[in-house]
N, C-alpha and C positions, 0 to 999 in steps of 0.2 A: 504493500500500500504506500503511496505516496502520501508523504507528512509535508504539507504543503503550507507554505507561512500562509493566514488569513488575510492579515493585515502589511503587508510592503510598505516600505520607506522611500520614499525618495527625495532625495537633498536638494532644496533651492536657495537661492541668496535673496534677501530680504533688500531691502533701499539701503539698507548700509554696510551692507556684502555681507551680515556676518550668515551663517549657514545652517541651517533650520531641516528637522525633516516634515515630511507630509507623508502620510497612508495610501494606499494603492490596493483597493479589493481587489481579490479575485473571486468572480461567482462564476455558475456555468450555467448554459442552455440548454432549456426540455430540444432542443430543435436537433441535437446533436444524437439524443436518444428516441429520434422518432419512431427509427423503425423497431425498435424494442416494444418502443408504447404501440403500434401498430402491430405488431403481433402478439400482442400478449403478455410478452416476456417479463413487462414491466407493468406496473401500473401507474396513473398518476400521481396515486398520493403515496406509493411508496420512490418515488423518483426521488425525493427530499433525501430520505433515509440511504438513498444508493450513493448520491454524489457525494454525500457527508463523508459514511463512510469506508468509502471507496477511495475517495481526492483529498478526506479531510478541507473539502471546503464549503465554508459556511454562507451560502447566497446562493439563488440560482434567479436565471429571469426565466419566461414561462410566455407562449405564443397562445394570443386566446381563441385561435380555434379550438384547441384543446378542452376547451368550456364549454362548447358548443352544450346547451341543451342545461346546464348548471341551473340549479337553484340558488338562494341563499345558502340553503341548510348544506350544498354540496362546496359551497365557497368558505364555507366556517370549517367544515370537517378537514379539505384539504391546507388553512392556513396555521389548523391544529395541527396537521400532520407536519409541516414545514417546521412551524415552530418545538414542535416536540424534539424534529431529526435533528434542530440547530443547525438549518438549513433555510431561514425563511424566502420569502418570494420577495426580490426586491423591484423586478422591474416586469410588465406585463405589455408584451408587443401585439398591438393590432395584427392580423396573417394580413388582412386584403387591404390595398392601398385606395385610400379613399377620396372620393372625388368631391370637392369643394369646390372644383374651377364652375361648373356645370347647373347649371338655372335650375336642372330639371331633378337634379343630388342634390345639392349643398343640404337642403335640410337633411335628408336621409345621415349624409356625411356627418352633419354636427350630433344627429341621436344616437348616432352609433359608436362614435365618438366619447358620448357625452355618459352611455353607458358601460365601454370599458373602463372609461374612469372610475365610474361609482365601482365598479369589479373591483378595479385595482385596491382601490381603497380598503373594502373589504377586505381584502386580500395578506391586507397590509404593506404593500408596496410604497416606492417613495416616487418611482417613475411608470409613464405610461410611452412605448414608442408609436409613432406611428408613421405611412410612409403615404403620402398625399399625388394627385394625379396628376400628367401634366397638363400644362395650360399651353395655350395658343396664341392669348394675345390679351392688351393691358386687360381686360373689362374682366376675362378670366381671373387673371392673376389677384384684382380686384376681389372678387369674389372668393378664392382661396384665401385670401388676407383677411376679410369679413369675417368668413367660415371660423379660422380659427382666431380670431376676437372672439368670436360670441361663445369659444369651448372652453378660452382660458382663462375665465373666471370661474368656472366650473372646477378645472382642478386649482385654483388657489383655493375656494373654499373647500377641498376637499384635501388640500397640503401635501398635492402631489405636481412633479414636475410634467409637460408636454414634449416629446423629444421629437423630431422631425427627422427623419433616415435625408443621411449628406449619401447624394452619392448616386442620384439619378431623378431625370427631369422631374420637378422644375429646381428641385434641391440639388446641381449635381456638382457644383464647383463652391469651393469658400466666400465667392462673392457672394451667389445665389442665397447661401444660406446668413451672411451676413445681413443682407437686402432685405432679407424676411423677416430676421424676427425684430428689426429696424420699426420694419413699415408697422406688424403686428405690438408690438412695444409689449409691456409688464413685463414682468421678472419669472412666469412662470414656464416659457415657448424657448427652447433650447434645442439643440442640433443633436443627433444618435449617430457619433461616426463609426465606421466599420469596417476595417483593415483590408477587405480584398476589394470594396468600392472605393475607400482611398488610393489605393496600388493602382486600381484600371485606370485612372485619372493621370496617370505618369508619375509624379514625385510622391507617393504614402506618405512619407515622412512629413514634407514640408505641407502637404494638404491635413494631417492632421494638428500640427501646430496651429493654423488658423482654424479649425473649427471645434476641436477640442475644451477650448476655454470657454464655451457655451453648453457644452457637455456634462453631464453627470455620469453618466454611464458611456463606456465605449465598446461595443462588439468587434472583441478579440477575435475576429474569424480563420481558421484555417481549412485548405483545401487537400492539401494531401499532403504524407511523411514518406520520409523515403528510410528505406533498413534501417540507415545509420541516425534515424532522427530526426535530418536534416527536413527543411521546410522549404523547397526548392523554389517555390511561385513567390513569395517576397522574406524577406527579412525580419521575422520577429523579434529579435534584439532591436532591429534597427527604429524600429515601429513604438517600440516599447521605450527608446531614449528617447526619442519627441517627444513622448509623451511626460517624461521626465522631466526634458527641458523647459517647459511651460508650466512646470507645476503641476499638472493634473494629478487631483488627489480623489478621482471621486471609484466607481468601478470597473473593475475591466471583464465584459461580458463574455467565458470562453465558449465560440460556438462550431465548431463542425463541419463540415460541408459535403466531404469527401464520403468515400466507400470505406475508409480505413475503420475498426473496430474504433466507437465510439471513447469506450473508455482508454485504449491506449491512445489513441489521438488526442483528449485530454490532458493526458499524464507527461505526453511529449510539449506539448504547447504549455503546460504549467512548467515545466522544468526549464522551458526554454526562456519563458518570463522573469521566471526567479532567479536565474542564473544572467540574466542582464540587471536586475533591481539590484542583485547586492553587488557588484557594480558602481554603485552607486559611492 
């Protein structure tokens, strides 16, 4: 079993140089064990108890199709069960990207919206991601900006953050995402960036520097290990010092992608995080 720090350090200089650390979670993603949850092998509310203690890590985020059909009483029994593993559910992702640009959605968009949040909450979560559709042109974009005005008071009052996926139209570049939550304004519409939609963008690194500092959560993504470990499609050391350099103390979502066994693919991307943190 991997003994996994929870909590990572990472050393920043304060305005007067002298050197400080900051905290660096690591959680992981139901997305990464789907097809376990998809056949059986797993279930959902023992997925808490797996990660725990399997990675020893304590956080996971959680995609709400997975709810599909949930009551309350099913949203209380699994945030016991998280909370019993020492595993709770910190962040709850929309699966389907929602359209706000579109006269004929946007309401649709803001209740559906408006009801992962109350989930989330439940849930106990501190973030909700979601990933929005693109637009075409100003009067659109307009209306996507409307749309999440009218959801972002909804998770203030409910003391949760809105995270927006950097990393494909109309969010795809750091300006895109700067321009949004500009236009959208409060304190609670932030960016959800994610390691292999940074990387297709050209520079990873330098794309997550500017969008990170809007970020609470970042999806850790990997796509495949090769024998020796190695993570051949970008650089997660490298991915992981940006994220240092900027300070980012919030967490680091680890998710999946590939065919490789869920939990050794995991175990490699934790080890390979933690061995650039101390580093540090």
């Amino acid at each position: 079993m991997l003994v996994a720090r929870v909590r990572q350090a990472t050393r920043v200089r304060d305005a007067h140089g002298s050197s400080t650390l900051r905290p660096m979670l690591l959680i992981a993603s139901s997305t990464s064990f789907r097809g376990r949850l998809e056949a059986g092998e797993l279930s959902l509310e023992d997925l808490p108890r797996h990660i725990h203690e399997e990675h020893a890590i304590r956080g996971m985020a959680l995609t709400a199709d997975l709810l599909a059909g949930a009551d309350m009483a099913r949203l209380d029994a699994l945030r016991e069960a998280a909370d019993k593993a020492v595993c709770p559910i910190l962040l709850l992702q929309e699966s389907e990207p929602q359209n706000f640009s579109s006269i004929d959605t946007v309401d649709a968009a803001v209740e559906r919206v408006s009801r992962v949040l109350h989930a989330a909450q439940r849930l106990g979560c501190s973030a909700v991601g979601i990933e929005v559709c693109p637009v075409a042109d100003e009067d659109e974009m307009e209306r996507l900006v409307d749309g999440l005005k009218e959801v972002s008071p909804v998770a203030e009052k409910l003391d949760l953050n809105l995270l927006v996926h950097v990393g494909v139209d109309p969010v795809k570049t750091p300006d895109d995402a700067s321009e949004l939550i500009k236009r959208v304004g409060g304190f609670r519409v932030g960016t959800l960036p994610d390691f292999q939609l940074a990387c297709a963008q050209g520079d990873g690194a330098e794309h997550l520097k500017r969008v990170a500092p809007y970020a609470s959560v970042v999806i850790a993504s990997t796509v495949k290990f090769q024998k020796n470990g190695k993570h051949p499609s970008y650089d997660l050391a490298e991915l992981v010092a940006a994220l240092q350099e900027i300070g980012f103390d919030g967490a680091l979502a680890l998710e999946h992608r590939g065919d490789d066994d869920p939990d050794e693919a995991i175990r490699r991307a934790a080890e390979t995080i933690e061995q650039a943190l101390e580093k540090v």
